[in-house]
N, C-alpha and C positions, 0 to 999 in steps of 0.2 A: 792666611785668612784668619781673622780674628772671631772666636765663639761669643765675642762680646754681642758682634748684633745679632746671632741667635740666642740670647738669652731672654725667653719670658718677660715680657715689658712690665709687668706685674713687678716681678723681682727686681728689676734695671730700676723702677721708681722707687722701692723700696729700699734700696741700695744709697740712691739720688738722698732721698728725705733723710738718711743714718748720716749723711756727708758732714755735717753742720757738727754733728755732737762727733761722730768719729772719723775725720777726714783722714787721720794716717793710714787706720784701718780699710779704708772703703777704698782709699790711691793704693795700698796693695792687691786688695783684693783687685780688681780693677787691672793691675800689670801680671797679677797671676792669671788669667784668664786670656790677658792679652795674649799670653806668652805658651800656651796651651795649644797645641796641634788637634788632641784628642780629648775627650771630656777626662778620662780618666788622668791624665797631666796633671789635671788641678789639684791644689794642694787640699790635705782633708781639711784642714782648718776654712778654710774657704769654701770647700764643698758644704761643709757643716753650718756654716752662716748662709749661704745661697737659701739652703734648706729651708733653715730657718724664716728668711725672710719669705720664701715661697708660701709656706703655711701662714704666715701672717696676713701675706698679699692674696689667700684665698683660692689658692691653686690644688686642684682637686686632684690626686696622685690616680692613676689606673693599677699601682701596685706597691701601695702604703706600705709594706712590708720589707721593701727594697731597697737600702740607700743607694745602691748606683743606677737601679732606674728611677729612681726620683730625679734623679742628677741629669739623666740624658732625656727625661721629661721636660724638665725645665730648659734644657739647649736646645728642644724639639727637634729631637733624635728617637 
């Protein structure tokens, strides 16, 4: 099962709108995720852009303090 379609649609369109300026970028992210059994699998470099684009796309943390629950926030985990 792919954690792609529990990823926060918020972030999946954020992701979508980055494709244009960084499509190498966004097709890895994309297959690292695919490829990910457990949230933690993902690569930090990818968790760390997820992130990022979460807080852009206005996703409100229950534990802003936490990098890996931001992370399983955002898989709605």
């Amino acid at each position: 099962m792919s954690l792609l379609k529990e990823l926060d649609p918020r972030v999946r369109k954020a992701m979508e709108d980055d494709k244009k300026n960084y499509p190498t970028m966004v097709k890895y992210m994309i297959e690292d995720i695919q490829g990910a059994f457990l949230v933690s699998d993902i690569k930090v470099s990818t968790a760390t852009n997820l992130l990022s684009y979460a807080e852009t796309g206005g996703v409100v943390f229950n534990n802003p303090n936490s990098f890996l629950l931001k992370l399983y926030q955002i898989f709605d985990r």
